[in-house]
C-alpha positions in Angstrom: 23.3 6.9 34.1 24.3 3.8 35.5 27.4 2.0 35.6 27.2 -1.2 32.3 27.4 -3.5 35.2 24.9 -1.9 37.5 22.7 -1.5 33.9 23.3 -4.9 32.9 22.5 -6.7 36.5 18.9 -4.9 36.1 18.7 -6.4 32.8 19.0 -9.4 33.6 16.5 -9.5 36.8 14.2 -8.0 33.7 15.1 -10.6 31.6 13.8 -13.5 33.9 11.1 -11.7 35.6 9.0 -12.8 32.0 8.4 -15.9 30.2 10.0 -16.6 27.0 7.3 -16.9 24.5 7.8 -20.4 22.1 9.0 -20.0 19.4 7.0 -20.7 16.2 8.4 -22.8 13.6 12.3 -21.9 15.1 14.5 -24.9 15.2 15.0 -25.6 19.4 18.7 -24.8 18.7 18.5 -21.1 17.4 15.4 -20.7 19.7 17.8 -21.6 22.3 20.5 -19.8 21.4 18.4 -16.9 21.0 17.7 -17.0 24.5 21.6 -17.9 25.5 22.1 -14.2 23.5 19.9 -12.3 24.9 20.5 -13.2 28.7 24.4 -12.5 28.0 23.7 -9.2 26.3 21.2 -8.3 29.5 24.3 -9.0 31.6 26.6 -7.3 29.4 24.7 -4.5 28.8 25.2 -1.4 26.4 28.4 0.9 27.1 27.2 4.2 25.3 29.9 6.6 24.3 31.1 9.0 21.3 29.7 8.1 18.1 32.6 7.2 15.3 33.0 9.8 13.1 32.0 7.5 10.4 28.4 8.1 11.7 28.2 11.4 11.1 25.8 12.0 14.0 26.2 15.4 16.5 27.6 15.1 20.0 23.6 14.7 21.3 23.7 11.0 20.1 25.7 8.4 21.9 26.3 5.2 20.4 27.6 1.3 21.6 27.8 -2.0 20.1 25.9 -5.1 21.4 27.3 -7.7 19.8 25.2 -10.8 18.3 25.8 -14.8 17.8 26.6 -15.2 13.6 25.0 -17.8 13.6 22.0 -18.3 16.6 22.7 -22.1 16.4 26.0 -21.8 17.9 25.5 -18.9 20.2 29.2 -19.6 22.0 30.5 -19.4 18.3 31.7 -15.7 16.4 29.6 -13.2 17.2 29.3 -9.9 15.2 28.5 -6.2 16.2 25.8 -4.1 15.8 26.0 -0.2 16.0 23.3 1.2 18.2 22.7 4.9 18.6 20.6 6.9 21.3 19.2 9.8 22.8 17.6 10.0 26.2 13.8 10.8 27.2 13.7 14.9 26.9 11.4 14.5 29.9 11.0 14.0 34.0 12.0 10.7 34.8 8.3 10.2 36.2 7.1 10.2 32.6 9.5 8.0 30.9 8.1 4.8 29.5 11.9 3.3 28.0 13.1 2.8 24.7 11.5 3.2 21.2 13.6 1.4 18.4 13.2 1.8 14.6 14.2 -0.1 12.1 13.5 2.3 8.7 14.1 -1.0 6.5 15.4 -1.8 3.3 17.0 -4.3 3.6 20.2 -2.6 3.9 19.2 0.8 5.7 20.7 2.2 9.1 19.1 4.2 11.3 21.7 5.7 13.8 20.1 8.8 12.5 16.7 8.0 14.0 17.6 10.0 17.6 17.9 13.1 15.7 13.8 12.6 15.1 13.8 14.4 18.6 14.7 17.7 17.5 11.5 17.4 15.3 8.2 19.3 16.4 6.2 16.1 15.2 8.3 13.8 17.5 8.5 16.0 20.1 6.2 14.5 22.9 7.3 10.2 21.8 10.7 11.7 22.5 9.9 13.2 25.9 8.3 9.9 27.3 11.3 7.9 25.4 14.7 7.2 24.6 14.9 6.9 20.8 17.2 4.2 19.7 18.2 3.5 16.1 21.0 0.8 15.1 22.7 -0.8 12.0 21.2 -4.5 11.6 23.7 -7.1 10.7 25.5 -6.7 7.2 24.9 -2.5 7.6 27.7 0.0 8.0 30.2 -0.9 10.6 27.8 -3.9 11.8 29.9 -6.9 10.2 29.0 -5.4 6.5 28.2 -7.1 3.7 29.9 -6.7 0.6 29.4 -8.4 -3.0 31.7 -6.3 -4.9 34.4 -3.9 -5.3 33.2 -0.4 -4.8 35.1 0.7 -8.1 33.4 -2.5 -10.0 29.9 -1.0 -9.2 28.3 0.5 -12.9 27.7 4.4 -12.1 26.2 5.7 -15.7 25.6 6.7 -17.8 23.4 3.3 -18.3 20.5 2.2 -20.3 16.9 1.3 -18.8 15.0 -0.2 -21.5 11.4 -0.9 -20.7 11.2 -3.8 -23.6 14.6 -4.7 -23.1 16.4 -6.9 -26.1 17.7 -10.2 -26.0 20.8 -9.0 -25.7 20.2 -6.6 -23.1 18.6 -9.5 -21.4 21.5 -11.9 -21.7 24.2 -8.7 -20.8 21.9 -8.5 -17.3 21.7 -12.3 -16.4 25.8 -12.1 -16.5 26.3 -9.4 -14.0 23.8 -11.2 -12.3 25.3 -14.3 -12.2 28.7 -12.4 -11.3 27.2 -10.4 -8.7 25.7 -13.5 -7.1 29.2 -15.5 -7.4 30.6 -11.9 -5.8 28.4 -12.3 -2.9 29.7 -15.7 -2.1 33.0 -15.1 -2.6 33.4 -12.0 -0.8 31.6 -12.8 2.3 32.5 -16.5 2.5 30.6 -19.1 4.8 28.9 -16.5 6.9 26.8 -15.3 4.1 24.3 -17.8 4.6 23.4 -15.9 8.2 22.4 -12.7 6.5 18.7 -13.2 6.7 15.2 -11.9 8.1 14.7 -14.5 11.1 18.3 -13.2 12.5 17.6 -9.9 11.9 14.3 -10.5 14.6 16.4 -12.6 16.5 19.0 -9.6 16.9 16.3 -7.0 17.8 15.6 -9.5 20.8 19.5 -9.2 22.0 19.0 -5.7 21.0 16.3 -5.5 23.6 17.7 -7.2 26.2 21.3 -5.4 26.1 19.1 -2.1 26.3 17.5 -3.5 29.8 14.0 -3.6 28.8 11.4 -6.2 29.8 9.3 -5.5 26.4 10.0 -3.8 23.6 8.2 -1.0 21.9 9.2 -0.8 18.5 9.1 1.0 15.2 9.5 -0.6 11.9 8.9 1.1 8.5 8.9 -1.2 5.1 11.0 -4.0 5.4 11.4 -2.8 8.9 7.8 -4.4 9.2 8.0 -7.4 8.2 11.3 -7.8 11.0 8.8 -6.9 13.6 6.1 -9.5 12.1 8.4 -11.5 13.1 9.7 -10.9 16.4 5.9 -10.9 17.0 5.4 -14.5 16.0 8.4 -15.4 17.6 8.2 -13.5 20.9 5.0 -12.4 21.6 5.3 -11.8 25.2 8.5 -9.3 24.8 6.3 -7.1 22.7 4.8 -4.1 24.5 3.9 -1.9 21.9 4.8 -2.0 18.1 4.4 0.3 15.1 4.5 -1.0 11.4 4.6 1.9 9.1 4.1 0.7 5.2 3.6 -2.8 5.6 5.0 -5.6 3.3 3.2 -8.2 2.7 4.0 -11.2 4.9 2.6 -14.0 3.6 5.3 -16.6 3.0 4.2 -17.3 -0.2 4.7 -14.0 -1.5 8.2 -13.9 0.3 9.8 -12.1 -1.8 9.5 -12.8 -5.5 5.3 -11.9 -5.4 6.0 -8.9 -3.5 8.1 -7.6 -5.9 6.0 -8.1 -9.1 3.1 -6.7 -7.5 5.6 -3.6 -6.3 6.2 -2.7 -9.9 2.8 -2.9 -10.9 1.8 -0.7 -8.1 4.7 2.1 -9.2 2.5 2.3 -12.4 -0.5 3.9 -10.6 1.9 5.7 -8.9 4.0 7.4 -11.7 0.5 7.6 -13.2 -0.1 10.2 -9.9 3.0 12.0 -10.4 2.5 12.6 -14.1 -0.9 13.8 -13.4 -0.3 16.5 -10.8 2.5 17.4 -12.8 0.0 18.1 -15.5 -2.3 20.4 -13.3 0.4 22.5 -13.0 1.5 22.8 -17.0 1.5 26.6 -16.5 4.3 25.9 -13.8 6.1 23.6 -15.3 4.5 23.2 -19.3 5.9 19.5 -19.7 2.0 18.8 -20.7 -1.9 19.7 -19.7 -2.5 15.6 -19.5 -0.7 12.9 -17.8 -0.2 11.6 -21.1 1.3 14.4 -22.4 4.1 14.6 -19.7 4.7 11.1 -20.4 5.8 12.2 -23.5 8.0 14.9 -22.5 9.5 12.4 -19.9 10.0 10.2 -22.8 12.0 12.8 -25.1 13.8 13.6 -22.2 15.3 9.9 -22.1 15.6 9.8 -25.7 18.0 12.5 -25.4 19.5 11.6 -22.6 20.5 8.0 -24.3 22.0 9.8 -27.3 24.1 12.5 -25.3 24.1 11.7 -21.3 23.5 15.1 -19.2 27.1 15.6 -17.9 28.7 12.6 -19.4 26.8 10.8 -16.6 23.3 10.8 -16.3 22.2 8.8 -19.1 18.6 6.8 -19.2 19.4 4.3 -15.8 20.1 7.8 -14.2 17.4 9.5 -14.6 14.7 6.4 -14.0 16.7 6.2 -11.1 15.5 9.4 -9.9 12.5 9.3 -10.9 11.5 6.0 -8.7 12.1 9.0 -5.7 8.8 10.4 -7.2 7.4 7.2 -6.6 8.5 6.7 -2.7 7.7 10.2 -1.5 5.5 13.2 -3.2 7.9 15.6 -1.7 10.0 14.8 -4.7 7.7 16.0 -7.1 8.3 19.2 -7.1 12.4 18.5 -7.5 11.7 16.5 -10.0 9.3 18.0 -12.2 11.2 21.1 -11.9 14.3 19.2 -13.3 12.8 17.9 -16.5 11.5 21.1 -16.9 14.6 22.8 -17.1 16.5 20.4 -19.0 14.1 20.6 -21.3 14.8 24.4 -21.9 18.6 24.1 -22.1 19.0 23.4 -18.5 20.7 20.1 -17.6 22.0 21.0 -13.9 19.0 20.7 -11.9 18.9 17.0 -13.2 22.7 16.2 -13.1 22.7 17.2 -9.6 19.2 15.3 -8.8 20.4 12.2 -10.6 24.3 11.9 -11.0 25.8 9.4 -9.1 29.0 10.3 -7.2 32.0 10.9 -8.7 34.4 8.6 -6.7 33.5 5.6 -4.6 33.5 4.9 -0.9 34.6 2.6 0.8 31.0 1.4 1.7 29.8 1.9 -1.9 27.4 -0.8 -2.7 27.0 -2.0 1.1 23.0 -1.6 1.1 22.6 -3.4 -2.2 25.0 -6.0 -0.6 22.4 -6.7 2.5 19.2 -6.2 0.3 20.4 -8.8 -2.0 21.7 -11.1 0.7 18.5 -10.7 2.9 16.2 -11.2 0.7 17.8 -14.1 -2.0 18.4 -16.1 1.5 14.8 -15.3 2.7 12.9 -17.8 0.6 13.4 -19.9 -2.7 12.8 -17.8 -6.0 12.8 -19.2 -9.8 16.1 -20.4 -10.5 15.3 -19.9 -14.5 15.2 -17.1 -16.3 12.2 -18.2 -18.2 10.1 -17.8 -15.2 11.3 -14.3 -14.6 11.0 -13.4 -18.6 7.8 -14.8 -18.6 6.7 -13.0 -15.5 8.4 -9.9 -16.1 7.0 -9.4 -20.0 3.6 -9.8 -18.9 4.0 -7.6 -16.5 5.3 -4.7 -17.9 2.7 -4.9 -20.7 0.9 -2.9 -18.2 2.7 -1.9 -15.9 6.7 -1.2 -17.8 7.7 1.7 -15.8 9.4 -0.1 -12.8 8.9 -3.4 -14.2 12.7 -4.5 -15.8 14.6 -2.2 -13.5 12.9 -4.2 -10.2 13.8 -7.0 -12.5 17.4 -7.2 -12.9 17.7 -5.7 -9.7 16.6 -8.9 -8.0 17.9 -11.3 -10.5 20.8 -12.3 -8.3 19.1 -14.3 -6.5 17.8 -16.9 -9.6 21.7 -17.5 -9.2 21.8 -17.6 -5.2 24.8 -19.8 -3.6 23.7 -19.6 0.0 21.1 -21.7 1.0 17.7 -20.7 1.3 15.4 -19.7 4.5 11.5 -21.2 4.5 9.6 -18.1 5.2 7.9 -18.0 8.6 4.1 -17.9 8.7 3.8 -14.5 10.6 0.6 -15.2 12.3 -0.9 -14.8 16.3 -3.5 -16.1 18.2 -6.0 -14.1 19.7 -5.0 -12.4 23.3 -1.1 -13.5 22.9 0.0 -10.0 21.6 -0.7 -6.7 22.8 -2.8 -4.3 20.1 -0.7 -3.3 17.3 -0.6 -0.1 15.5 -0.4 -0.7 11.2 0.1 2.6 9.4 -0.6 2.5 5.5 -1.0 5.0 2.6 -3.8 3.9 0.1 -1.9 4.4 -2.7 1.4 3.3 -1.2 3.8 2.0 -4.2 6.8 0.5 -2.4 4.6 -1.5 0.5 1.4 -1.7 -1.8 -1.6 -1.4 0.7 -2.5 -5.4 0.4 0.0 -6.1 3.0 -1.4 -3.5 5.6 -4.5 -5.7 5.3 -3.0 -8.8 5.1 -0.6 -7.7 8.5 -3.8 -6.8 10.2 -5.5 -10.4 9.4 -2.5 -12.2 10.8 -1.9 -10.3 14.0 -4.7 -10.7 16.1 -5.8 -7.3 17.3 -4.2 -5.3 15.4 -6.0 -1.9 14.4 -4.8 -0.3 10.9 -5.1 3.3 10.4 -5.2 4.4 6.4 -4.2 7.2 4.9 -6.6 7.7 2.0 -5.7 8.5 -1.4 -2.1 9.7 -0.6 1.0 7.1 -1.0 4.5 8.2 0.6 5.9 5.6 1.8 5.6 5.6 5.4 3.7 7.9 7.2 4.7 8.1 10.9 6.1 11.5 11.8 5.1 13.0 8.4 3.0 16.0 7.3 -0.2 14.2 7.8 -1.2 15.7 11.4 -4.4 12.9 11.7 -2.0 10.1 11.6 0.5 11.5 13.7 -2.0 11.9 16.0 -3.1 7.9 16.2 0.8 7.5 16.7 1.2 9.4 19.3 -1.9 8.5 21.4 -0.8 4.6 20.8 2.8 5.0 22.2 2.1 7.4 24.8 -1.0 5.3 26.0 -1.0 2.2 24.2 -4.9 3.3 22.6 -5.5 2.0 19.5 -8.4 3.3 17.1 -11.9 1.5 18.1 -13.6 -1.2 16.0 -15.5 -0.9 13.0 -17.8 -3.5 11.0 -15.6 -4.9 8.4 -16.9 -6.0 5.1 -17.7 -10.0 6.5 -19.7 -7.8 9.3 -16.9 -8.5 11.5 -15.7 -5.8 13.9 -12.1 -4.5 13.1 -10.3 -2.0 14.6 -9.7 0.6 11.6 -9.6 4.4 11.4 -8.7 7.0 8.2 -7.3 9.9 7.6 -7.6 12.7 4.9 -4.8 12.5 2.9 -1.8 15.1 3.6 -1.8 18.6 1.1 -0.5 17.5 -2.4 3.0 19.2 -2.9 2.9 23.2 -4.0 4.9 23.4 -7.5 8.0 25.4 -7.6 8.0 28.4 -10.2 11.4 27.9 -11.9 11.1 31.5 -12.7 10.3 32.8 -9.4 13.4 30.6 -7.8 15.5 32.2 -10.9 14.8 35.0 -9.7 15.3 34.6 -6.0 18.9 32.4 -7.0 22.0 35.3 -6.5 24.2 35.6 -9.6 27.7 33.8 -9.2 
C-alpha cells in the first residue's frame, strides 16, 4: 500500500487529468467549493487503519476519515468527518478495476459494514475485481452525528398505533412533533441547516477523490439512489459505473412529501402479500385460510396487546413496528408469522423478542431518526399545516390505513421545520453525457414503489432497468434472486448493460426481467419445538 502522501500525489494527477462536469442548478460557490474539497482530499488522501471499536467490524476491515467542508460554500471553513471503511480486491492486481462504494440509504444508515459483503458467495467475483468501500454520510455514527433528542427522552413502548387516530391522539402527535422539531434545532445549532441530500452528493465526490479514483463506480440502495441521481446530474463525467437498487422517485415535486403518501399506499398491497402467503400456509401457522382472515387474527392480536402489553413492553406501536419488517423484506415472514402464531397460543416470547425495543439506551439512540428527519425536512418545502397532512393522510388511509398514520407522524416534524429549506434538484441527463446506468427494481417494491425505477430510467439518459417481477424486497443486489445478480455482476465487471427493448411509445429501452426469487418456506413451530433443547 502506498504511503498517504505517495497515495494522495496520484490522486491528485487523477484529479486533473478530467474535466469537472458543470454543475446543474448548484450555486457557483458550493460548485466551487466542491471542487476546492475534493482536490484537497485527493492530496490528502485516506490513512486506513484499525477500525474503532465502536464499529464493530473484524480486523479484515480497515477504516479512515476523509474529512468534508460543513458547509460547501465556505470550503476553508469547519469541516466535519466521515468514517470510511474498506477491504481490498481478493484478486491479482491485473484484474482490479478500483473501488465500489455503497451507500445502503435511509437517510440515516451506515454502511462500514458493507466490506464484509466479500465473504459472501454472491459478492464473491465484484469483490475480487474491487475494493469494497462503505462509510457513514454526514450526521451518521461518529461522522459529525446528528442528534434531536436525549436518548432517554426517546418513547420505547409500550405505544399506541391507531389506524383512525382521535383528535386527541392527533393533537398529542403534532406536540412531540413540534418538540422534536424545536429539539433538532436546538441540539444541533446553526449547522443543522447543512444536513441535506445535495451535500451528501457533494461528499461522495471528496469521498471519491480522497480514495484516488478518476471515476467512481458506485452502489446506492433506496435513498442511497436518489444520492447517486444526484452526483449524476451534478458530475456526470466522474461517474464510471453506477448501481441504483430500489429507486425513489426523483422528481422534485415529489421530494419528499409525495413519496411518502404514495409509500404507505404501496405497504397496503404489500401487507396484503404477506397476509396472503401467510394464509397458504394456515396448516403451518392456522392464523386464517384467507388473507382476510389473518387480518383478523393480526387484529386480535393488537387488541390484546393494547389492553395488556406482551412483557410490559410491546404494546400496539411495537408490534406494527415489526410488522413494517414484513413489508421491507419477505425473509421476515416467516419470523413474523411464526410470532403471532405463538402468541396467539400462550406464547408471547417469540414476539417480545421480535419487537421489544431495548431495554436501556445508547448513546447513539435516536441518531438515524435524527439524520432521516434532518435530511429529508431540509430537502424540499412540505405543508406547514396540519390540515393538509389530515386531509391527505384520512384519505389516504381509507384505503390504504396500514402504514398510513405511522409514516404520518413520523414525518410530521418537518410541518414544524426551523432550518431552511433546499429546492430539490431536477435529477435529469442529456443523452451521451453519462455512462449506461444499471436501475434494479422489485415489482412490487413497498419502500421504493416501482414508479421511481421508471421515472429514474426516464431521467438518466441510457439507463437500462432490470425488474424483478412480482416479488418486492427492498433491494435486490446481492440477494437470493440468481437472474439479477447476474445483470449486476456482468455490469460492474464489464460495464454491459441489458440490450433494448421496444417500450410501450415504440421507443427502444434498454429493460430486462427476472423471475421472481422462491417465496419464503414457512417454519413449523412444532417441528422447531421440537428441535429447541430444554433449558
Amino acid at each position: 500500500m502506498p504511503s498517504p502522501a505517495l497515495y494522495g500525489a496520484l490522486s491528485a494527477l487523477l484529479f486533473t487529468s478530467l474535466p469537472l462536469a458543470p454543475a446543474h442548478d448548484a450555486p457557483p460557490s458550493e460548485a466551487r467549493g466542491t471542487l476546492l474539497a475534493a482536490r484537497r482530499a485527493a492530496v490528502e488522501g485516506i490513512a486506513f487503519g484499525a477500525c474503532p471499536a465502536a464499529e464493530k467490524l473484524p480486523p479484515s476491515v480497515v477504516c479512515g476519515t476523509v474529512r468534508v467542508p460543513l458547509d460547501y460554500a465556505d470550503p476553508d471553513g469547519p469541516r466535519i468527518p466521515l468514517t470510511v471503511s474498506r477491504v481490498r480486491a481478493s484478486g491479482p492486481a491485473a484484474g482490479r478495476q478500483g473501488t465500489l462504494v455503497f451507500n445502503p440509504g435511509g437517510p440515516g444508515a451506515s454502511s462500514t459494514y458493507f466490506p464484509l459483503a466479500a465473504e459472501l458467495p454472491e459478492w464473491r467475483r465484484i469483490s475480487a475485481a474491487y475494493d469494497l468501500v462503505g462509510y457513514a454520510p454526514r450526521g451518521v455514527g461518529r461522522s459529525a452525528p446528528v442528534s434531536c433528542q436525549d436518548p432517554a427522552d426517546r418513547v420505547t413502548g409500550p405505544t399506541p398505533a391507531p389506524s383512525r387516530p382521535s383528535e386527541m391522539y392527533k393533537r398529542e402527535r403534532i406536540a412531540r412533533a413540534k418538540a422534536y422539531a424545536e429539539g433538532c434545532a436546538r441540539r444541533t445549532g446553526p449547522a443543522l441547516r447543512h444536513y441535506h441530500s445535495l451535500n451528501n452528493a457533494r461528499d461522495l465526490e471528496v469521498v471519491r477523490a480522497a480514495l484516488g479514483e478518476p471515476r467512481l463506480t458506485y452502489l446506492g440502495a433506496s435513498y442511497g439512489t436518489y444520492i447517486g441521481g444526484l452526483y449524476a446530474t451534478l458530475f456526470p463525467h466522474r461517474v464510471r459505473r453506477m448501481v441504483l437498487d430500489a429507486p425513489v422517485d426523483p422528481a422534485p415535486r415529489r421530494i419528499w412529501y409525495r413519496n411518502n403518501l404514495a409509500q404507505s399506499e404501496a405497504f397496503e398491497r404489500r401487507w396484503a402479500d404477506f397476509r396472503t402467503w401467510v394464509a397458504k400456509h394456515d396448516a403451518v401457522y392456522g392464523l386464517g385460510r384467507t388473507a382476510r382472515a389473518v387480518s383478523a387474527s393480526y387484529e386480535r392480536v393488537r387488541a390484546e396487546l393494547a389492553a395488556r402489553p406482551a412483557g410490559g413492553r410491546v404494546g400496539p406501536g411495537q408490534l406494527h413496528g415489526a410488522m413494517l419488517g414484513a413489508g421491507y423484506d419477505d425473509r421476515f415472514w416467516p419470523l413474523r408469522a411464526g410470532a403471532l402464531a405463538a402468541y396467539l397460543k400462550g406464547d408471547p416470547e417469540p414476539l417480545i423478542a421480535q419487537a421489544a425495543p431495548p431495554e436501556t439506551a445508547g448513546p447513539d439512540a435516536g441518531n438515524g431518526r435524527a439524520v432521516y428527519t434532518a435530511v429529508e425536512c431540509n430537502d424540499a418545502p412540505w405543508p406547514e399545516e396540519f390540515a393538509v397532512w389530515d386531509r391527505d393522510n384520512t384519505l389516504l388511509a381509507e384505503r390504504a390505513p396500514f402504514e398510513t398514520w405511522d409514516n404520518a407522524w413520523m414525518n410530521l416534524p418537518c410541518a414544524y421545520w426551523k432550518a431552511p429549506r433546499q429546492r430539490p434538484l431536477d435529477v435529469r441527463t442529456a443523452p451521451g453525457v453519462l455512462p449506461p446506468v444499471l436501475i434494479l427494481a422489485a415489482e412490487r417494491d413497498a419502500a421504493a414503489p416501482y414508479a421511481g425505477a421508471l421515472e429514474f430510467q426516464r431521467r438518466l439518459s441510457g439507463a437500462a432497468l432490470v425488474t424483478e417481477r412480482d416479488a418486492g424486497t427492498h433491494g435486490v443486489a446481492g440477494g437470493p434472486n440468481a437472474c439479477v445478480n447476474g445483470y449486476l455482476e456482468r455490469y460492474l465487471l464489464t460495464g454491459a448493460v441489458p440490450g433494448d427493448v421496444t417500450g410501450p411509445e415504440m421507443t427502444p429501452v434498454r429493460r430486462a426481467s427476472c423471475a421472481p426469487h422462491p417465496e419464503p418456506d414457512p417454519v413449523s413451530l412444532e417441528r422447531r419445538a421440537m428441535k429447541t433443547p430444554a433449558v
